[in-house]
C-alpha positions in Angstrom: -34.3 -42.2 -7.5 -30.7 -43.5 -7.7 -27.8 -41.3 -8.8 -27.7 -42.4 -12.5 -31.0 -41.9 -13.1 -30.1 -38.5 -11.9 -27.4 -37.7 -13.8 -29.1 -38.9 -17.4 -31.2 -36.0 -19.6 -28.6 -33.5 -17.1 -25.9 -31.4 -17.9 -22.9 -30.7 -15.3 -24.2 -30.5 -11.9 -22.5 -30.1 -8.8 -21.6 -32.6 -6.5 -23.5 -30.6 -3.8 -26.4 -30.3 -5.9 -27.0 -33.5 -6.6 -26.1 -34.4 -2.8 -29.1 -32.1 -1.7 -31.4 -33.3 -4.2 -31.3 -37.2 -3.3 -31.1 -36.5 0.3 -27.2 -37.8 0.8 -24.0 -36.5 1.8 -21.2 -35.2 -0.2 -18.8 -38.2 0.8 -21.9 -41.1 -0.7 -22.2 -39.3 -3.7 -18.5 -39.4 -4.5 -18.3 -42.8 -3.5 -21.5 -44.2 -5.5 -19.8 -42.0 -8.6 -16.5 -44.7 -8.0 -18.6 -47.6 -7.8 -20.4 -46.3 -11.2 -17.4 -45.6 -12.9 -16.0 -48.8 -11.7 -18.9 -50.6 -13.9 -17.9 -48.4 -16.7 -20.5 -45.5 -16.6 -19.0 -42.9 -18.8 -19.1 -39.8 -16.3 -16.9 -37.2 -16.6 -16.2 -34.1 -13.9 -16.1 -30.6 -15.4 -13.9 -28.5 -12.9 -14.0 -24.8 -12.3 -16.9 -22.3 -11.6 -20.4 -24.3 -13.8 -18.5 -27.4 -13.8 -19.8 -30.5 -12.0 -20.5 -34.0 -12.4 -22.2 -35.3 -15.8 -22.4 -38.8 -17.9 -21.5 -39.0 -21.4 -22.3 -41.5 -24.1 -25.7 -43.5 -24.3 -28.4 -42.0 -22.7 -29.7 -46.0 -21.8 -33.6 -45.6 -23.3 -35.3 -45.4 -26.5 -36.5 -41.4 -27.2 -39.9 -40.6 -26.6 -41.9 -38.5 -29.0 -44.3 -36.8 -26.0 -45.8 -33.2 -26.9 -44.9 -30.8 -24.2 -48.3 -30.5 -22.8 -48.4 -34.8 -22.6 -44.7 -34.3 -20.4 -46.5 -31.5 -18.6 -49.2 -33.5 -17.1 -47.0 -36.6 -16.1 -45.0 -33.9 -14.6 -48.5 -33.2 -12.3 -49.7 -36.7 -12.1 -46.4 -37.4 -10.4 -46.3 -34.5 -8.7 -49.8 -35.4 -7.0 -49.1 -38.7 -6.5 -46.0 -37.7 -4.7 -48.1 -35.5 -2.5 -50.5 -39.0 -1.9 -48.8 -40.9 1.7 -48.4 -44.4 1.5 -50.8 -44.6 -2.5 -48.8 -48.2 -4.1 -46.2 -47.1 -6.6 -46.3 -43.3 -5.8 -42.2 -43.0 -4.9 -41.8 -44.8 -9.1 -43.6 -41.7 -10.2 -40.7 -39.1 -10.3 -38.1 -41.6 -10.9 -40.0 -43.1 -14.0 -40.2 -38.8 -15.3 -36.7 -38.1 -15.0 -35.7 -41.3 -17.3 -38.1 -39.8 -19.7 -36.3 -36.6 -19.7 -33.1 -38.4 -20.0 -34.5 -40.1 -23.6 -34.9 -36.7 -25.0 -31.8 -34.9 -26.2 -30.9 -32.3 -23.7 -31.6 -29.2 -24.9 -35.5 -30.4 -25.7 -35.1 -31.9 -21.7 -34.0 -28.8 -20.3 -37.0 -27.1 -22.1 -39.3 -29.9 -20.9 -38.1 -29.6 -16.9 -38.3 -25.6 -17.3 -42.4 -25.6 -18.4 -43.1 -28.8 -15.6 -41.2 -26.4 -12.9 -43.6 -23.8 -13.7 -46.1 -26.1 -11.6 -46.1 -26.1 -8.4 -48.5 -29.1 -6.3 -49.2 -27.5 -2.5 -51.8 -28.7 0.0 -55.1 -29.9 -0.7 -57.9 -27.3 -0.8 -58.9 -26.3 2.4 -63.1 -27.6 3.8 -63.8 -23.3 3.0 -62.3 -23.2 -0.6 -64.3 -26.4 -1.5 -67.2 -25.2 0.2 -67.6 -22.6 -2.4 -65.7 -23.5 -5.0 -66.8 -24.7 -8.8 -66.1 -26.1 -11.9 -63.8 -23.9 -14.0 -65.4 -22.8 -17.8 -65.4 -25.7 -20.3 -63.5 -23.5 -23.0 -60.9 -22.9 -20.0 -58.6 -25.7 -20.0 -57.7 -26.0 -23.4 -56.9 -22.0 -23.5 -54.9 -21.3 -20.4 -52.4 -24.6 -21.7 -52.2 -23.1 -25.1 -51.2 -19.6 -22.9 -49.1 -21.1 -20.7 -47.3 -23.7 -23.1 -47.0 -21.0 -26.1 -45.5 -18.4 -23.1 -48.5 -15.9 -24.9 -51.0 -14.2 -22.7 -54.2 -14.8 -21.6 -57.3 -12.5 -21.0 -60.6 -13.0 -19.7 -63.4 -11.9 -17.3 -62.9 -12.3 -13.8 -64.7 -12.4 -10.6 -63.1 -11.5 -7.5 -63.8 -13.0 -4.0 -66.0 -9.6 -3.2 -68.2 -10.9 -6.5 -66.5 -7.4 -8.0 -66.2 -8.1 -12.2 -63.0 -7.4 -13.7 -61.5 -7.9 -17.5 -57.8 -8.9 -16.9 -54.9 -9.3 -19.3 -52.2 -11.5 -18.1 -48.9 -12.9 -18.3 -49.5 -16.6 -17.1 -45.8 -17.8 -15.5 -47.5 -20.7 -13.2 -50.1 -22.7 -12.0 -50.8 -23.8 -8.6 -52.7 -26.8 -7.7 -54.5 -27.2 -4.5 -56.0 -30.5 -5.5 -59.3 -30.3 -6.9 -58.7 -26.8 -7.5 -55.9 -24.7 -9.1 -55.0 -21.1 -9.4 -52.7 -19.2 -12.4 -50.2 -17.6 -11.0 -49.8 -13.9 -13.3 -47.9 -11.0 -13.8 -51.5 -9.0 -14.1 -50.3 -7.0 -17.4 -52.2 -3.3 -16.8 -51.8 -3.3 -13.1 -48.1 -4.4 -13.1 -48.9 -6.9 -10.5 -48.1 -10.1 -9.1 -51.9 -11.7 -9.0 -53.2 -15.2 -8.2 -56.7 -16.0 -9.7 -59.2 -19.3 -9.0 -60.0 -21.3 -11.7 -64.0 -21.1 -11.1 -63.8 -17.3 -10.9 -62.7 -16.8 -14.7 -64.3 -16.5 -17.7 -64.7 -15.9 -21.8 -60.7 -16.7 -21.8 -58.6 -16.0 -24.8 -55.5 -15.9 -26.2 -53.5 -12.7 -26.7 -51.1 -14.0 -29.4 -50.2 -10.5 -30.0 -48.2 -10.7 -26.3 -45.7 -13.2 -25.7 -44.0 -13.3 -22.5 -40.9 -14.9 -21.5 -41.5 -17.2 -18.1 -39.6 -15.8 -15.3 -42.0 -18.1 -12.3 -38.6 -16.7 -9.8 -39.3 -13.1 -10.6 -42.4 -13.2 -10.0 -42.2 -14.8 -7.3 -39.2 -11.9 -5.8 -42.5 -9.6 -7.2 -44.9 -11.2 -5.4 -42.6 -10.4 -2.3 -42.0 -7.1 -2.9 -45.5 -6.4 -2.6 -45.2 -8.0 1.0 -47.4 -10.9 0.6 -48.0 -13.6 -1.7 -50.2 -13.0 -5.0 -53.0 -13.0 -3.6 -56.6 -14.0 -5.4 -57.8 -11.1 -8.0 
């Protein structure tokens, strides 16, 4: 991804930020911002403490009317193909997401990149997890990206890994893929826990409309620390 694509569907970033994110130095970013500028980009600097680098005027594409669940899985299509070495056209993936973002006016992008952060695309299931592992409930899907879209909660039946039945309530602030299979990642509501459950092992979902959340996938993370190891499964 080049540094214009960067900067459009953004709002002032720093030069270091944006130096750490395409994998350059300080001193190429500041000189690829002259030679833009030179060919009449409109980006301005904000100085001070939030200030940074940002482009103004057109935003260079046509908007795109996708629903937040459609930007949400282009967001993990990329995602996994990014994950895929050498697969044809895998590196376009990302760069063709973040000009989507920059068609959509910026408060709506901001929205867009803070539900497709809340996914996160590790390793491949392991030879054990597939071993056991099944298809998740058909009413599943549809109900856990109403939850986790809507920022409402989500209860069902679960089965831990000891085959011990549970009914859970939670607060779903991520999802973690471990291609085929993916994991919420909760703030369980009634044990005030930071919990990670397996798609095959839950059951009779629904929503709790009556409970919104606000996403906060850093705290729980910081939570998930805090109980000195990572969510682990229910």
């Amino acid at each position: 991804m080049g540094l214009l694509d960067f900067l459009r569907g953004r709002e002032a970033t720093p030069v270091a930020e944006i130096a750490s994110a395409l994998k350059v130095s300080a001193r190429t970013v500041h000189r690829d911002l002259a030679t833009l500028r030179g060919m009449g980009h409109p980006i301005e600097s904000d100085p001070g403490p939030g200030g940074g680098v940002r482009l103004e005027g057109a935003r260079g594409v046509t908007a795109v009317h996708l629903s937040p669940e459609e930007v949400t899985s282009l967001w993990l299509a990329a995602s996994l193909s990014a994950t895929a070495t050498g697969l044809p056209w895998s590196r376009s993936t990302r760069s063709a997401l973040h000009k989507l973002f920059a068609s959509v006016p910026r408060e709506r992008a901001r929205h867009l990149r803070a539900l497709c952060e809340r996914v996160v695309v590790g390793r491949p299931a392991s030879s054990r997890v597939l071993a056991e592992v099944g298809p998740p409930s058909e009413e599943l899907l549809g109900v856990f990206e109403r939850a986790f879209a809507a920022q409402v909660c989500l209860s069902f039946d679960y089965r831990d890994r000891h085959g011990q039945p549970s009914r859970r309530c939670v607060e779903p602030h991520g999802l973690l893929v471990e291609a085929p299979v993916w994991y919420v990642l909760a703030l369980d509501v009634e044990r005030d826990a930071a919990r990670m459950f397996r798609m095959d092992r839950i059951s009779r979902p629904r929503l709790v409309l009556e409970r919104p959340f606000v996403p906060d996938f850093e705290g729980l993370r910081a939570r998930a620390l805090a109980q000195r190891e990572p969510p682990a499964p229910g």
